[in-house]
N, C-alpha and C positions, 0 to 999 in steps of 0.2 A: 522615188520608188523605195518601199522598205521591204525587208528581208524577214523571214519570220523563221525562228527555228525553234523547235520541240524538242526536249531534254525527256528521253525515258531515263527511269529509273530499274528496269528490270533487267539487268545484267546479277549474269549468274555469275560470280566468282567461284571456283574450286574451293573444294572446302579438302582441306589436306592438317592432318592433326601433327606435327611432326615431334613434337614430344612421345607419343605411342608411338611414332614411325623410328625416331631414334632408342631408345626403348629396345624395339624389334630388332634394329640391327645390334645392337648390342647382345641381347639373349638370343638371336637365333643363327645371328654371322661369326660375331665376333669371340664370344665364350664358348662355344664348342669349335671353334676351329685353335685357338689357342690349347684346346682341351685334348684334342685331335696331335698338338703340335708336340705335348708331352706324352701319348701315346704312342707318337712315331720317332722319338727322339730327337724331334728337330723346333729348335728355337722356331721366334717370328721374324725372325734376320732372313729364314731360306739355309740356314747353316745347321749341322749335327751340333745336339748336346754334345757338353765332354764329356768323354767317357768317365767312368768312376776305377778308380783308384786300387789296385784288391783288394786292401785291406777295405775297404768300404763294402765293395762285392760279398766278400767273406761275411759280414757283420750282418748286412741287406738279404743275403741267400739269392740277390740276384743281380742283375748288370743294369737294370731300367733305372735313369739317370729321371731325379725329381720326385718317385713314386716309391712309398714307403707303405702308405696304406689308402694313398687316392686321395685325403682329406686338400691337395692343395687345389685341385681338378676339381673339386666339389666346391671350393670355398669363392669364385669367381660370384661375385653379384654385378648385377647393375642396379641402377637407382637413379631416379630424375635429378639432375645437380644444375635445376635452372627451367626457365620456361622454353628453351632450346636448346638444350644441352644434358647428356645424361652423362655419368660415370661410371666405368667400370672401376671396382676394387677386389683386391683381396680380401676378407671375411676374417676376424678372429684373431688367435696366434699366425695365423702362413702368411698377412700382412706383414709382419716383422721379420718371419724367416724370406718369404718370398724377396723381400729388399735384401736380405742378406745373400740371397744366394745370387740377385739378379745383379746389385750395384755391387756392392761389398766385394762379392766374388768369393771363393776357397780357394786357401791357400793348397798349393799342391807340389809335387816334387818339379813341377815341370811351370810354377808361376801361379798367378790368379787364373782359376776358372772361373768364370760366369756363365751362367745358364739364363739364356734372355729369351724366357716362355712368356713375357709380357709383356703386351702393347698391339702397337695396329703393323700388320706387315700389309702389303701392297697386294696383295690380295685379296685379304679384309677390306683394305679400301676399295677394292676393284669395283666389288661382290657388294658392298654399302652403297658406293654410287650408281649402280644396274641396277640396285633396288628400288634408289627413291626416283630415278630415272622413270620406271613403270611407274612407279606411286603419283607420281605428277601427269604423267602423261593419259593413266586413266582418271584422273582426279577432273582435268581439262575436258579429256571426253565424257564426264560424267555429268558436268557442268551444266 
């Protein structure tokens, strides 16, 4: 007795682009929540910036720790860094300041401050994974 089986070929794979989909989490999660994170004085630790110093305050005209004239907040890109993989960076000069302020740290009366406004805090991964979570799961229903 023989068997006989038929091979379709018409299977719909999900079509999910995830270079544009990381991309997205990059420009729409991750650089304005970082952006947000210098606006509200809080690193992506979940911890307050350090405060600034007086004589810093006095020089500044204000106490807002990171923001001189916004150029670092603006200076946030992303960019494709691979066929699954994008980058965020610093842009410009706030590249070289932004490591100074973030690894380096400032010296202060009270030790190194570090201001750590950069990277991914677990939130941004939260809020990255819920994204592509929907991404995939309408991708399959779309299928």
């Amino acid at each position: 007795m023989a068997i006989t089986a038929k091979v379709r070929s018409n299977i719909r794979l999900p079509k999910i682009n995830f270079q544009q989909d990381l991309l997205h989490i990059a420009n729409k999660i991750m650089i304005p929540l970082m952006a947000k994170g210098i606006d509200d004085r809080q690193g992506v630790d979940g911890k307050p910036l350090p405060k600034l110093e007086p004589e810093t305050i006095k020089a500044k005209g204000h106490d807002r720790p990171l923001i001189e004239n916004g150029n670092l907040r603006r200076a946030f890109k992303a960019k494709s860094s691979g066929k699954y993989s994008a980058e965020i960076t610093l842009m410009g000069d706030r590249k070289k300041i932004g490591g100074y302020l973030q690894i380096d740290g400032i010296d202060s009366k009270k030790g190194k401050k570090h201001f750590n406004f950069f990277g991914i805090s677990t939130v941004m991964e939260r809020l990255a994974i819920n994204y592509m979570d929907k991404r995939i799961k309408k991708a399959i229903k779309d299928a």
